[in-house]
N, CA, C and O atoms as a GROMACS GRO file, in nm:
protein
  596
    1UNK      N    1   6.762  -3.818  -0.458
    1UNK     CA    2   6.821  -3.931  -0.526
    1UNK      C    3   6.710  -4.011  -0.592
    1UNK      O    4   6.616  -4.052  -0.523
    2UNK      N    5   6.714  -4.034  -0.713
    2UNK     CA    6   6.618  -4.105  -0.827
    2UNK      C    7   6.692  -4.270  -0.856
    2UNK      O    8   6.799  -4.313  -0.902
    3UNK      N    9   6.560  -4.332  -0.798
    3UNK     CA   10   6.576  -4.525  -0.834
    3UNK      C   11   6.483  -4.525  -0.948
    3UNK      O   12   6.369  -4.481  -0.957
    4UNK      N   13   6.568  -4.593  -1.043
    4UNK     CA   14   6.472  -4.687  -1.160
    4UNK      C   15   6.494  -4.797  -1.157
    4UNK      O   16   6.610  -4.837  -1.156
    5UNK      N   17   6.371  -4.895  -1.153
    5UNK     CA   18   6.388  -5.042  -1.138
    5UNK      C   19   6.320  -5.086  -1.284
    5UNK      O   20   6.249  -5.009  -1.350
    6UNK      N   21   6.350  -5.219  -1.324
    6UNK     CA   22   6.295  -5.284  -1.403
    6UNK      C   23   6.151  -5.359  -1.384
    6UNK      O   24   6.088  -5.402  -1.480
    7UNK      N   25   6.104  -5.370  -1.244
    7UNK     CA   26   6.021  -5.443  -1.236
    7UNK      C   27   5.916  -5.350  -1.184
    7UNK      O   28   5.941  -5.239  -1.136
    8UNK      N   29   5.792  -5.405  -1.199
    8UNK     CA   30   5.672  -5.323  -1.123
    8UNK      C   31   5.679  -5.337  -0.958
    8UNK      O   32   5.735  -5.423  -0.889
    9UNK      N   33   5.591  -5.201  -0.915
    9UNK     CA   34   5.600  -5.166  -0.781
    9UNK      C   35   5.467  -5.131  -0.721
    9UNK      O   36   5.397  -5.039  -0.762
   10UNK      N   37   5.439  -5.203  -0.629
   10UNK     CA   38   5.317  -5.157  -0.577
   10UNK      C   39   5.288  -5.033  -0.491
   10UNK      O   40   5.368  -4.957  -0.435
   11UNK      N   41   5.139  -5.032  -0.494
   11UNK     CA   42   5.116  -4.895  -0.433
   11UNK      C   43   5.090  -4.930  -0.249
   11UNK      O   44   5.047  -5.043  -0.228
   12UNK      N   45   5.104  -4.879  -0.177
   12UNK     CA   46   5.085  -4.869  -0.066
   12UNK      C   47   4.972  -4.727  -0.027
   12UNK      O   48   4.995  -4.607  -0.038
   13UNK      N   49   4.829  -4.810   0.030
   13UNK     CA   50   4.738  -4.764   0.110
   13UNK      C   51   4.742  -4.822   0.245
   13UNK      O   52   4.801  -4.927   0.270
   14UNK      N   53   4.668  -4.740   0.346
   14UNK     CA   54   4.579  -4.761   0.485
   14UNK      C   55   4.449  -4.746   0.471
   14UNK      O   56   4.375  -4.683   0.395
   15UNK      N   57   4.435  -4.832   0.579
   15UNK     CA   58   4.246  -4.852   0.623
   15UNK      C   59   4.218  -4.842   0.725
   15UNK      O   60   4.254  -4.922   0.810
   16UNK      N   61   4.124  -4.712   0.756
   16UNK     CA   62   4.077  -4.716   0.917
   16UNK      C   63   3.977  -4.776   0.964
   16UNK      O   64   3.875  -4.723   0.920
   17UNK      N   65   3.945  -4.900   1.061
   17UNK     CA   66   3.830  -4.966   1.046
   17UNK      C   67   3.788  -4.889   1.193
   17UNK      O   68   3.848  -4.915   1.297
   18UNK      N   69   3.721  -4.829   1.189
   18UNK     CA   70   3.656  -4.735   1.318
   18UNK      C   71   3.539  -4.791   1.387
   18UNK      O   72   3.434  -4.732   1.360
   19UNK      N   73   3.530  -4.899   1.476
   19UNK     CA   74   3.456  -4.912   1.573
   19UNK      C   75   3.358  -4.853   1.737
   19UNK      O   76   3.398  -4.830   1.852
   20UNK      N   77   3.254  -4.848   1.688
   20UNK     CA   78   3.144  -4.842   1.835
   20UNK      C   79   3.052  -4.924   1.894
   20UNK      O   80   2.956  -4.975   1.837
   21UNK      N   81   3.088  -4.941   2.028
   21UNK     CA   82   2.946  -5.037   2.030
   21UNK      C   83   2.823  -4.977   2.102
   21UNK      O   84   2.824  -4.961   2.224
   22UNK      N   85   2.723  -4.946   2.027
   22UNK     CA   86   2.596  -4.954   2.079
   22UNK      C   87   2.478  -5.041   2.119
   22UNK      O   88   2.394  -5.106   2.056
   23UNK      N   89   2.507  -5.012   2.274
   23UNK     CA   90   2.383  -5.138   2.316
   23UNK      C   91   2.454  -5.253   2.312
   23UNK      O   92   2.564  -5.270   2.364
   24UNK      N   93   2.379  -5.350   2.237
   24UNK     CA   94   2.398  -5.467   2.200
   24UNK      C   95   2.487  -5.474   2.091
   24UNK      O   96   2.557  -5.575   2.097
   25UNK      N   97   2.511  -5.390   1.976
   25UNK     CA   98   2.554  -5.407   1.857
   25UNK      C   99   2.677  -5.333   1.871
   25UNK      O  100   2.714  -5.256   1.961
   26UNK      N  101   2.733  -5.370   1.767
   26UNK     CA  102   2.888  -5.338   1.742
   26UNK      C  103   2.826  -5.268   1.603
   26UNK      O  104   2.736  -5.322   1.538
   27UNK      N  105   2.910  -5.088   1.550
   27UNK     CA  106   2.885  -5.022   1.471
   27UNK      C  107   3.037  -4.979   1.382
   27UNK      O  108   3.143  -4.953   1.440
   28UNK      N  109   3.019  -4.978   1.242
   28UNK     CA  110   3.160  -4.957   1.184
   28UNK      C  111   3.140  -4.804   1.136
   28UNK      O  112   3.029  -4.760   1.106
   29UNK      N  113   3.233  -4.747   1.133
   29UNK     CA  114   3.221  -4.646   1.051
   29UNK      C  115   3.255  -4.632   0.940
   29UNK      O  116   3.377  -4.615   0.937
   30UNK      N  117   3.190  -4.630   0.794
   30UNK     CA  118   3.217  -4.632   0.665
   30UNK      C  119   3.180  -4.511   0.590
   30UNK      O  120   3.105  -4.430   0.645
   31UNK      N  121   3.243  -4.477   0.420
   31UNK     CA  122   3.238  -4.370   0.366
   31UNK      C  123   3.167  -4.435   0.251
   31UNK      O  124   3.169  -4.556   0.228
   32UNK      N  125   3.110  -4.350   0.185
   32UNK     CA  126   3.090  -4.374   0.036
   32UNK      C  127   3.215  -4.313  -0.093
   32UNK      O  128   3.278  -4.208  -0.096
   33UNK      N  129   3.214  -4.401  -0.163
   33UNK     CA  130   3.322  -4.345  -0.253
   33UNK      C  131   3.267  -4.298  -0.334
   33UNK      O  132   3.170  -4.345  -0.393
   34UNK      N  133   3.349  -4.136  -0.361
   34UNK     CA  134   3.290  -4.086  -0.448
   34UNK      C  135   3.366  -4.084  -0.619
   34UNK      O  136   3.326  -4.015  -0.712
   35UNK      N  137   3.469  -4.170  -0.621
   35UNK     CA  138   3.577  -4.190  -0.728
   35UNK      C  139   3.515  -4.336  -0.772
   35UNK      O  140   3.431  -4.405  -0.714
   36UNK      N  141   3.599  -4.361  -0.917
   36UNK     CA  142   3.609  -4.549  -0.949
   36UNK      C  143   3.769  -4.547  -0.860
   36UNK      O  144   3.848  -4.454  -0.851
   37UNK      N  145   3.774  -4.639  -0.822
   37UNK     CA  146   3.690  -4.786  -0.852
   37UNK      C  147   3.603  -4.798  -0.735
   37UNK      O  148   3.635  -4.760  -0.623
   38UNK      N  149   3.475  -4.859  -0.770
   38UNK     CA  150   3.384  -4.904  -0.649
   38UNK      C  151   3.316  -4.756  -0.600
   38UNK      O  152   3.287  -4.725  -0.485
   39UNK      N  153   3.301  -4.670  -0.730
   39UNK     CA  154   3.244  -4.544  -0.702
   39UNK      C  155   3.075  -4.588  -0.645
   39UNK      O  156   2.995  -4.655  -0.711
   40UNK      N  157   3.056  -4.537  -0.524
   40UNK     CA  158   2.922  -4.474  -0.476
   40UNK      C  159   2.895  -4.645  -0.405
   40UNK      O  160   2.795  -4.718  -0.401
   41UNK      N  161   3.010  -4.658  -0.364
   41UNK     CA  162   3.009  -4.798  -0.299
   41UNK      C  163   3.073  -4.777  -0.138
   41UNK      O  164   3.169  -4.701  -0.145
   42UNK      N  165   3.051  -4.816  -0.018
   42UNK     CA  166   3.083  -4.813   0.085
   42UNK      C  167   3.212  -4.900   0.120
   42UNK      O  168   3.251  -5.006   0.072
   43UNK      N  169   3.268  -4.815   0.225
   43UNK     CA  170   3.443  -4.908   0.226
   43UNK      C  171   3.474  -4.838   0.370
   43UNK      O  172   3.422  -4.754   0.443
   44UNK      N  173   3.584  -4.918   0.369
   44UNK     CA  174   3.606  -4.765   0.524
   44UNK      C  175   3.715  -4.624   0.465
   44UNK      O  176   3.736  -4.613   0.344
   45UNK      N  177   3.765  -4.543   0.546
   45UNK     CA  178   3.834  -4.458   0.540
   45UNK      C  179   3.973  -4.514   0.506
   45UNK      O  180   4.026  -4.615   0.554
   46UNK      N  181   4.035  -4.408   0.391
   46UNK     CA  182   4.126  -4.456   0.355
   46UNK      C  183   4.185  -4.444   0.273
   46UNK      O  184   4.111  -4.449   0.175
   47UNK      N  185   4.314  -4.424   0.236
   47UNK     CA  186   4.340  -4.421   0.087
   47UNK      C  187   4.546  -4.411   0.066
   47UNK      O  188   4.626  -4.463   0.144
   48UNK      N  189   4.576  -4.346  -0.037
   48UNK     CA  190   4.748  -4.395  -0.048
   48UNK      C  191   4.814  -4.318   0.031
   48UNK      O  192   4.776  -4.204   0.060
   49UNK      N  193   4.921  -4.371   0.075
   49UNK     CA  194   5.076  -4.338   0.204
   49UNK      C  195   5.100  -4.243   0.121
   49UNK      O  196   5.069  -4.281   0.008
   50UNK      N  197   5.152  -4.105   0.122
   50UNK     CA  198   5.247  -3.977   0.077
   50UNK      C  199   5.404  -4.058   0.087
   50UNK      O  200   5.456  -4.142   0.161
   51UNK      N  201   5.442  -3.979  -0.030
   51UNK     CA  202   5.594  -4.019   0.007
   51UNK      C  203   5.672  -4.006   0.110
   51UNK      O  204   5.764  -4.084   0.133
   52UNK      N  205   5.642  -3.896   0.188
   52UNK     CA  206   5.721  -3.791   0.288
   52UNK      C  207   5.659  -3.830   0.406
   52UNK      O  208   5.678  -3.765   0.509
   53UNK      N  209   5.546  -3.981   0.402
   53UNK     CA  210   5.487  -3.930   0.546
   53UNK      C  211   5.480  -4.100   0.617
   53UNK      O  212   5.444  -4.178   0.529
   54UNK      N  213   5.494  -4.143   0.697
   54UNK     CA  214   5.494  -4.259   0.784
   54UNK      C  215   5.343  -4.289   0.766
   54UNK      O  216   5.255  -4.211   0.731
   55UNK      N  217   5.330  -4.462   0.807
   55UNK     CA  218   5.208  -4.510   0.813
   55UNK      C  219   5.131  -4.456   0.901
   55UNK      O  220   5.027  -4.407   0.856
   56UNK      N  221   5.144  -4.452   0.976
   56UNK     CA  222   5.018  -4.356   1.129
   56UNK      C  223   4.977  -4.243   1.033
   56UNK      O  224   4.861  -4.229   0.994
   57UNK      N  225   5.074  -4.166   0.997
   57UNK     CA  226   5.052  -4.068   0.970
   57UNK      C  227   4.916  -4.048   0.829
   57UNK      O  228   4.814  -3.982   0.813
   58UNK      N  229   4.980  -4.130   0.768
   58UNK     CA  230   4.841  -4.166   0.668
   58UNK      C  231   4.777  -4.178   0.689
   58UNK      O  232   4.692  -4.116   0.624
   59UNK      N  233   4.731  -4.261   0.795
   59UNK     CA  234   4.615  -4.334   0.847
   59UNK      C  235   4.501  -4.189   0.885
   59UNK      O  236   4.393  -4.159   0.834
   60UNK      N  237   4.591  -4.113   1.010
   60UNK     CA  238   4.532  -4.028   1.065
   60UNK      C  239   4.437  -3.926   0.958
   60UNK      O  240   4.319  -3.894   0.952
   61UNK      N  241   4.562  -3.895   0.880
   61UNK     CA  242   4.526  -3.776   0.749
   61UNK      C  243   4.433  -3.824   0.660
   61UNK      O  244   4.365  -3.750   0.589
   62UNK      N  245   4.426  -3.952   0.661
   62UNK     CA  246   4.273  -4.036   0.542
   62UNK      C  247   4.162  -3.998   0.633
   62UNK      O  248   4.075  -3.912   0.615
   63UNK      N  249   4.189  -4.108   0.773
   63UNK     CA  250   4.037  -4.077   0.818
   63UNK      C  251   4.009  -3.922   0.863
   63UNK      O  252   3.890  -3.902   0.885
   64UNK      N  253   4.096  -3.805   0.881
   64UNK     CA  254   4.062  -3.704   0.902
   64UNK      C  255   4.006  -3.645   0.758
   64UNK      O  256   3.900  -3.584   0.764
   65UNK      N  257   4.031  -3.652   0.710
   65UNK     CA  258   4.052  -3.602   0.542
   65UNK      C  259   3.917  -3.628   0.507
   65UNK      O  260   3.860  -3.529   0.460
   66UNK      N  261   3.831  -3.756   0.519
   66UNK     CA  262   3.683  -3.811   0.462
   66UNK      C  263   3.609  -3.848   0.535
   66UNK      O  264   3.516  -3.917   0.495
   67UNK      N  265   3.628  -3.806   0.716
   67UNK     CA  266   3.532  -3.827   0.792
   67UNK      C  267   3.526  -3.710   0.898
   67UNK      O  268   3.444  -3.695   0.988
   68UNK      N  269   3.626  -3.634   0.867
   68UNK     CA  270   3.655  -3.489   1.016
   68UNK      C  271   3.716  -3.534   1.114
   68UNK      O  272   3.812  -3.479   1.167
   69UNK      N  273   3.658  -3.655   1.152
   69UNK     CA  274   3.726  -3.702   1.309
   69UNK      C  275   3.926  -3.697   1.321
   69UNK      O  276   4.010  -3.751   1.250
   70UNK      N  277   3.934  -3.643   1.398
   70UNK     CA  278   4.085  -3.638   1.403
   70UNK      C  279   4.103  -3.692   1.547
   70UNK      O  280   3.993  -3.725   1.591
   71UNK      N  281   4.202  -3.711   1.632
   71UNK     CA  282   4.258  -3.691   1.785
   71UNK      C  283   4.256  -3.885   1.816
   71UNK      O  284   4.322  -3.936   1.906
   72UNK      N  285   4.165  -3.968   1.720
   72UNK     CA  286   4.126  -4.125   1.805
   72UNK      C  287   4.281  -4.235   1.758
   72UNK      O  288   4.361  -4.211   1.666
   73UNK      N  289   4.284  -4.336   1.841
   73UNK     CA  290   4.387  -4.363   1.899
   73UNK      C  291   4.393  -4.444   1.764
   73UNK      O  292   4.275  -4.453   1.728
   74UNK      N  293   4.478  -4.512   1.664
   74UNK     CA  294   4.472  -4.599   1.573
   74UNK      C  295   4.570  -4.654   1.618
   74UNK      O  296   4.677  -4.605   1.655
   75UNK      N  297   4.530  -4.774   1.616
   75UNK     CA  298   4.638  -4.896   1.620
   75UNK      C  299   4.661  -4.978   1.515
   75UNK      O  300   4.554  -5.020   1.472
   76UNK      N  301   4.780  -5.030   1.438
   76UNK     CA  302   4.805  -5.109   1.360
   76UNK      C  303   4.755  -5.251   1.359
   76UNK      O  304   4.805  -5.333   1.436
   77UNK      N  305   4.659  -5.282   1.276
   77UNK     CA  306   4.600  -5.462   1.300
   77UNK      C  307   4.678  -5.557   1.156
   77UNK      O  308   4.728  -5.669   1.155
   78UNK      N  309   4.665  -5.483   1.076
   78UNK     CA  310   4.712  -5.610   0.975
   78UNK      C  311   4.742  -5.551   0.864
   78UNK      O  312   4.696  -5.438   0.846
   79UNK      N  313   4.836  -5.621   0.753
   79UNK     CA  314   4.848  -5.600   0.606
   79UNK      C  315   4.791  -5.678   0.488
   79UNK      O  316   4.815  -5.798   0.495
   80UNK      N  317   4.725  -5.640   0.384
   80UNK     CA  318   4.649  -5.669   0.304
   80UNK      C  319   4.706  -5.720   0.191
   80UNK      O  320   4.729  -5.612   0.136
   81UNK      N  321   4.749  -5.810   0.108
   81UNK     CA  322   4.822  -5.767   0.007
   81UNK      C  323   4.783  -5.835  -0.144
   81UNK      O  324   4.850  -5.834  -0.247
   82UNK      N  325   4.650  -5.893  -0.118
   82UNK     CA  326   4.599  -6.009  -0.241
   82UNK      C  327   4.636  -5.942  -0.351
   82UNK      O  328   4.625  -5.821  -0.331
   83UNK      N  329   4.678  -5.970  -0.465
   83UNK     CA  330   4.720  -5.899  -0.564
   83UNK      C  331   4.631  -5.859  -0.679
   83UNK      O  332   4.662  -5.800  -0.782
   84UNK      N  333   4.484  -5.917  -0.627
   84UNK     CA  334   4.355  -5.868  -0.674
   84UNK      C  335   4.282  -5.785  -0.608
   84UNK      O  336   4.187  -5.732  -0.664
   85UNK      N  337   4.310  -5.758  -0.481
   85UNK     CA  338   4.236  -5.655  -0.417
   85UNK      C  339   4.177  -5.533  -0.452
   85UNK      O  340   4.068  -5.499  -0.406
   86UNK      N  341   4.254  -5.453  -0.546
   86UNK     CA  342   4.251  -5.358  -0.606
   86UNK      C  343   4.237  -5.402  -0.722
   86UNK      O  344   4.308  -5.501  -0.741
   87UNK      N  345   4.149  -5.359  -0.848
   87UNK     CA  346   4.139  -5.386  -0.984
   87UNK      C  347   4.202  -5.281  -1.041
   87UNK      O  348   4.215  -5.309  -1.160
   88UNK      N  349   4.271  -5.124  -1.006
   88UNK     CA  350   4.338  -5.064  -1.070
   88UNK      C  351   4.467  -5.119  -1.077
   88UNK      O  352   4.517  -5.121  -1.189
   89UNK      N  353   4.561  -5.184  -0.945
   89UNK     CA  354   4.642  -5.224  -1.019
   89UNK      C  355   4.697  -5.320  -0.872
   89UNK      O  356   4.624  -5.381  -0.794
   90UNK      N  357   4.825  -5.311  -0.869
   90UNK     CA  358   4.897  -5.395  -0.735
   90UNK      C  359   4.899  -5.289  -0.617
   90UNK      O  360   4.991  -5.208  -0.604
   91UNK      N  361   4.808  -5.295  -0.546
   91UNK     CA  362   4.799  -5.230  -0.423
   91UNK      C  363   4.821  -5.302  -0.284
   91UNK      O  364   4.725  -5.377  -0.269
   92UNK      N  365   4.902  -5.311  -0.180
   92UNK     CA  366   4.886  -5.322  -0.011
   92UNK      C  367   4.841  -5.237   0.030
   92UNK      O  368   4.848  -5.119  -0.006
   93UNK      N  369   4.761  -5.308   0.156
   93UNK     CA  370   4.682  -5.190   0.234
   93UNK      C  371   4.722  -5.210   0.374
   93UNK      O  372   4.703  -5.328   0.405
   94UNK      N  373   4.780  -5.124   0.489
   94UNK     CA  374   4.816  -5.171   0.612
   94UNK      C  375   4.649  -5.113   0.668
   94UNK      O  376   4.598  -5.015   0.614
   95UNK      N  377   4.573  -5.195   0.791
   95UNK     CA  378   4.446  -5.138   0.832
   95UNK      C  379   4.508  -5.137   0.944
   95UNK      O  380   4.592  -5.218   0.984
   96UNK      N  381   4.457  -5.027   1.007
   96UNK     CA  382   4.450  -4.960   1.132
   96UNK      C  383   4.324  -4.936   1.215
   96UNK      O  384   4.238  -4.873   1.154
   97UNK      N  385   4.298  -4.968   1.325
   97UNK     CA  386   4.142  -5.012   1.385
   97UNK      C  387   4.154  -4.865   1.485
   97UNK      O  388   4.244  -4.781   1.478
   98UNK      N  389   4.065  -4.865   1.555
   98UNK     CA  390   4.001  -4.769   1.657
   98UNK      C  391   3.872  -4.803   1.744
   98UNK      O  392   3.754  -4.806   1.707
   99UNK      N  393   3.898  -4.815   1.804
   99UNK     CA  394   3.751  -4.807   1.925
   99UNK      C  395   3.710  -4.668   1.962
   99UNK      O  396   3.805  -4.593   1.983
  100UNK      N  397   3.604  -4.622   1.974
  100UNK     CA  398   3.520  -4.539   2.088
  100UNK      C  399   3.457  -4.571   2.140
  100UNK      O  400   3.426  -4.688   2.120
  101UNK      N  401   3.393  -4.504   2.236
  101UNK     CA  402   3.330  -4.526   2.341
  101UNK      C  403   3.242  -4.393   2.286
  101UNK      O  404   3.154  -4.370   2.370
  102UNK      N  405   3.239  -4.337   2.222
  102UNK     CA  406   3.090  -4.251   2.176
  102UNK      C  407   3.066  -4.241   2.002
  102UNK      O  408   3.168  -4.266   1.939
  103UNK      N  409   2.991  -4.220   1.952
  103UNK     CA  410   2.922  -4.248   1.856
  103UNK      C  411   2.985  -4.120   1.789
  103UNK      O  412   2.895  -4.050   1.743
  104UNK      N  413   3.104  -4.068   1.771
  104UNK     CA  414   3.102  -3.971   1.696
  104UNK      C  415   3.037  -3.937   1.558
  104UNK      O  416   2.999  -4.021   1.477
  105UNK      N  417   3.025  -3.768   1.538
  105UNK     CA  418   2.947  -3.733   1.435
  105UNK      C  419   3.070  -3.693   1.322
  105UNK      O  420   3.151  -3.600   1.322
  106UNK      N  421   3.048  -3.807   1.222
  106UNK     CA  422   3.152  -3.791   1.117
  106UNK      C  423   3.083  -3.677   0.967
  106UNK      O  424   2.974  -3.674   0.911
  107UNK      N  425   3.183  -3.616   0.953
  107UNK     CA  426   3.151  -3.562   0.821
  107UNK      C  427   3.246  -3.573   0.669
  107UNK      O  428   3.364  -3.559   0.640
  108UNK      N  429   3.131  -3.603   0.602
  108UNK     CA  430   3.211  -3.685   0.447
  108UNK      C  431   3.303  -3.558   0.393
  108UNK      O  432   3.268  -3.444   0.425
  109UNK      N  433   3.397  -3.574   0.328
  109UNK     CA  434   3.488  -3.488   0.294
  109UNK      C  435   3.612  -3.497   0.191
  109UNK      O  436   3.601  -3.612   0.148
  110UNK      N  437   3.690  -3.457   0.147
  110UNK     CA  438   3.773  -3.509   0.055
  110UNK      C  439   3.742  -3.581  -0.063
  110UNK      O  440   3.715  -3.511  -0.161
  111UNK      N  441   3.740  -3.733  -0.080
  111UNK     CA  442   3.658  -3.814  -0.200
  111UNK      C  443   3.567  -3.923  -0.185
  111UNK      O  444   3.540  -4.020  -0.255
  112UNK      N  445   3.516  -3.867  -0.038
  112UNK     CA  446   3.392  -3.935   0.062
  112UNK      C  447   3.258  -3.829   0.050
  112UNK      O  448   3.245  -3.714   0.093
  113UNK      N  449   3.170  -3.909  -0.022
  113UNK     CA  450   3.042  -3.859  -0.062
  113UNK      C  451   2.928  -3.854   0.074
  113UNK      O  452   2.838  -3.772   0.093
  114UNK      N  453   2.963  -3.959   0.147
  114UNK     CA  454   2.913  -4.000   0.299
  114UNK      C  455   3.008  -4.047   0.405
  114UNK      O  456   3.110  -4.116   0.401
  115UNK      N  457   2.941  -3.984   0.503
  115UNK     CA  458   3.033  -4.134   0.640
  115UNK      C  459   2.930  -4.151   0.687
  115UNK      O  460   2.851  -4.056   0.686
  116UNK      N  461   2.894  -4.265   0.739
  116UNK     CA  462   2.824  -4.305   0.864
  116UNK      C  463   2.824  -4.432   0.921
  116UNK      O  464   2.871  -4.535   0.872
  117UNK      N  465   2.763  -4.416   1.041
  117UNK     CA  466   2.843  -4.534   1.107
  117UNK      C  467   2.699  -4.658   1.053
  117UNK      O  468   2.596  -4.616   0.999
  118UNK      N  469   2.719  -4.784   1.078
  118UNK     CA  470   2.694  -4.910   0.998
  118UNK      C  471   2.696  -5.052   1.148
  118UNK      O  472   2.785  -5.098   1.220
  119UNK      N  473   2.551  -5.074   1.134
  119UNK     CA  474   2.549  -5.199   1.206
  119UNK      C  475   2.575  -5.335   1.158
  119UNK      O  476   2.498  -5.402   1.090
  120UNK      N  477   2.736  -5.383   1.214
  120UNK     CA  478   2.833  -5.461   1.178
  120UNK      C  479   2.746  -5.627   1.155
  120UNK      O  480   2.797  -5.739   1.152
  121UNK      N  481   2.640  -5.597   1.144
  121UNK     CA  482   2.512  -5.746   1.114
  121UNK      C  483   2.406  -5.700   1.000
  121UNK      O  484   2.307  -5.758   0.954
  122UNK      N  485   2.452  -5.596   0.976
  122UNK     CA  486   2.366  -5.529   0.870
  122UNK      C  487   2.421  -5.414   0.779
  122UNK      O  488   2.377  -5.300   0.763
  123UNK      N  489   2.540  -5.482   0.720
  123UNK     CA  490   2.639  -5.390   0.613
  123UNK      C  491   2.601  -5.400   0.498
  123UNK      O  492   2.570  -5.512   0.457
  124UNK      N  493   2.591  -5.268   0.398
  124UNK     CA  494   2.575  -5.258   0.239
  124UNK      C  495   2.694  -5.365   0.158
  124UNK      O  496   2.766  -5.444   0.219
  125UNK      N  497   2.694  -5.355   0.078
  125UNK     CA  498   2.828  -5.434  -0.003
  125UNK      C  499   2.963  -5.303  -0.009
  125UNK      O  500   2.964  -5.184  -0.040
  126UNK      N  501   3.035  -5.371   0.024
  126UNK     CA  502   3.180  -5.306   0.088
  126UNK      C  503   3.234  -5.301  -0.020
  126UNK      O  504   3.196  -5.383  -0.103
  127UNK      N  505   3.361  -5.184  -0.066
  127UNK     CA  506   3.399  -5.219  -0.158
  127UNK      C  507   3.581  -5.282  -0.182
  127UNK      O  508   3.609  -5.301  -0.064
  128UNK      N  509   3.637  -5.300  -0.216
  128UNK     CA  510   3.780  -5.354  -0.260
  128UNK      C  511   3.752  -5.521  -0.143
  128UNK      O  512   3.649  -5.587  -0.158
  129UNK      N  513   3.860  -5.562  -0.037
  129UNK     CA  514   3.864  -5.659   0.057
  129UNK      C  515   3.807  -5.666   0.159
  129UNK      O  516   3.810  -5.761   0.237
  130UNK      N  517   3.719  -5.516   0.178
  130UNK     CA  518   3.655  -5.495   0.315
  130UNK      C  519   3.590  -5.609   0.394
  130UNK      O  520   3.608  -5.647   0.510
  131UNK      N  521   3.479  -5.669   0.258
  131UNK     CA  522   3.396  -5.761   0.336
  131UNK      C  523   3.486  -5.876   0.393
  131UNK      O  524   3.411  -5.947   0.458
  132UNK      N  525   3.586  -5.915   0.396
  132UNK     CA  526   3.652  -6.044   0.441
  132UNK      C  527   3.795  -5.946   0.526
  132UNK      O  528   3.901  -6.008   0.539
  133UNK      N  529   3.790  -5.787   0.584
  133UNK     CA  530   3.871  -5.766   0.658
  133UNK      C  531   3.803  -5.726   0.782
  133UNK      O  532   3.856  -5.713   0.892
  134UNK      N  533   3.691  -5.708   0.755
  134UNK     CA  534   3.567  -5.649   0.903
  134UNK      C  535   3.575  -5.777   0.987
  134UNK      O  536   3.604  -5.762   1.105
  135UNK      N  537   3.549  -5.921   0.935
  135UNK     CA  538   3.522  -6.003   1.013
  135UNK      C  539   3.657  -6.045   1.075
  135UNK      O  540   3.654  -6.015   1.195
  136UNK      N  541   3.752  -6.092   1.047
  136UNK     CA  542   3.894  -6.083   1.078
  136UNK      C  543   3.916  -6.011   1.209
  136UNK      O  544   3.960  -6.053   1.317
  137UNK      N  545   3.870  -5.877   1.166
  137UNK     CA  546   3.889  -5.784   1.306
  137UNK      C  547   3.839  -5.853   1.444
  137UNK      O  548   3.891  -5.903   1.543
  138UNK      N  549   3.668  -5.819   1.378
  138UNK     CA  550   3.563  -5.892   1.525
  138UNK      C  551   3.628  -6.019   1.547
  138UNK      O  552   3.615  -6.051   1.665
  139UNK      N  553   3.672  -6.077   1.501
  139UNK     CA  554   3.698  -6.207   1.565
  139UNK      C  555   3.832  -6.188   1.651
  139UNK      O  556   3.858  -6.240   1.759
  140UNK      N  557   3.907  -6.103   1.578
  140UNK     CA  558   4.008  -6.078   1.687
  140UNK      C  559   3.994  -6.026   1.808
  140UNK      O  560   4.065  -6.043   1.907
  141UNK      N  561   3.906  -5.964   1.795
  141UNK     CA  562   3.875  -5.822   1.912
  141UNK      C  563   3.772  -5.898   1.995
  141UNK      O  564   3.761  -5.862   2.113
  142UNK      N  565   3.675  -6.024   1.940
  142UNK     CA  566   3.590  -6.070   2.010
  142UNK      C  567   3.583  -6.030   2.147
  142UNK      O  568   3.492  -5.958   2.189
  143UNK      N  569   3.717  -6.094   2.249
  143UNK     CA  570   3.774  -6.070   2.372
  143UNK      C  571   3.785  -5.948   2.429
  143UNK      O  572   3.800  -5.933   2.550
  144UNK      N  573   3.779  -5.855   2.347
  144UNK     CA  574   3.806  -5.696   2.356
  144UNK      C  575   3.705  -5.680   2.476
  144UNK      O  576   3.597  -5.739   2.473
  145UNK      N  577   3.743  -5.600   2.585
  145UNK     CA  578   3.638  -5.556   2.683
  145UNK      C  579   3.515  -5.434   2.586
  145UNK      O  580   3.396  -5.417   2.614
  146UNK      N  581   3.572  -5.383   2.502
  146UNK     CA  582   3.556  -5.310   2.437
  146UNK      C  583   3.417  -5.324   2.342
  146UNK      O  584   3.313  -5.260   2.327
  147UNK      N  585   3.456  -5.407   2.303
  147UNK     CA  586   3.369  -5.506   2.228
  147UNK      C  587   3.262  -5.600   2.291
  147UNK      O  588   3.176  -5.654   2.222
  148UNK      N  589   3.274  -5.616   2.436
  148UNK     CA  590   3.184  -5.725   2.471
  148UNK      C  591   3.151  -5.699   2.582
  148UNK      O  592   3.118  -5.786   2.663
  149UNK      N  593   3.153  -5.552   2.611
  149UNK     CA  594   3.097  -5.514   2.724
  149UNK      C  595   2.937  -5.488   2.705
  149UNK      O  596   2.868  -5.452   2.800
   0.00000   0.00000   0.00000
């Protein structure tokens, strides 16, 4: 069954913000993009919902797709929706977080030129809303045993 609307429609992405803590420091895991917009710029894992497929399910298939890691637990944290976020056009992004407890070895893949993981006090320039959705997190998670063990 085919809808035509008159008005514009946004796109719907996920974001995996993948957390470790080493030592003292808290570590993110980020990709390099290898596309525009924000080509050869760091962001996390991520990218648009399939028609046919639920949010988890995206989530899983992005960060598997541009980092290898598959099987880690994602949980739903928040929706994105500034209507500048994206400079291609009207995009939401639902982000989905993860903790480990080991430093997995990610490999870049799909339209990820790099992954690696990133000390959360010493990040490159992020690209689309990242830099103002990383901190959001930590502050939520502050409390996290996870986080502050």
């Amino acid at each position: 069954m085919s809808f035509t609307y008159t008005y514009p429609r946004p796109a719907v992405t996920v974001d995996c913000v993948v957390l470790f803590r080493n030592d003292s420091t808290i570590r993110v895991l980020l990709i390099k993009r290898k596309h525009p917009p924000f080509e050869n710029h760091w962001a996390f894992p991520g990218g648009f919902v399939d028609m046919d497929e639920s949010l988890e399910a995206a989530a899983a298939r992005e960060l598997e797709e541009e980092t290898g890691l598959s099987g880690l637990k994602l949980k739903q944290f928040h929706t994105y929706g500034d209507p500048l976020r994206d400079p291609r056009h009207r995009t939401i992004t639902v982000v989905y977080t993860s903790f480990t407890d080991d430093e997995l070895l990610p490999k870049a893949g799909d339209d990820a030129v790099e992954a690696q993981w990133f000390d959360c006090e010493h990040l490159p320039a992020l690209a689309f809303d990242h830099q103002k959705i990383l901190p959001a997190i930590l502050n939520h998670f502050s409390t996290d045993k996870k986080l502050n063990s």
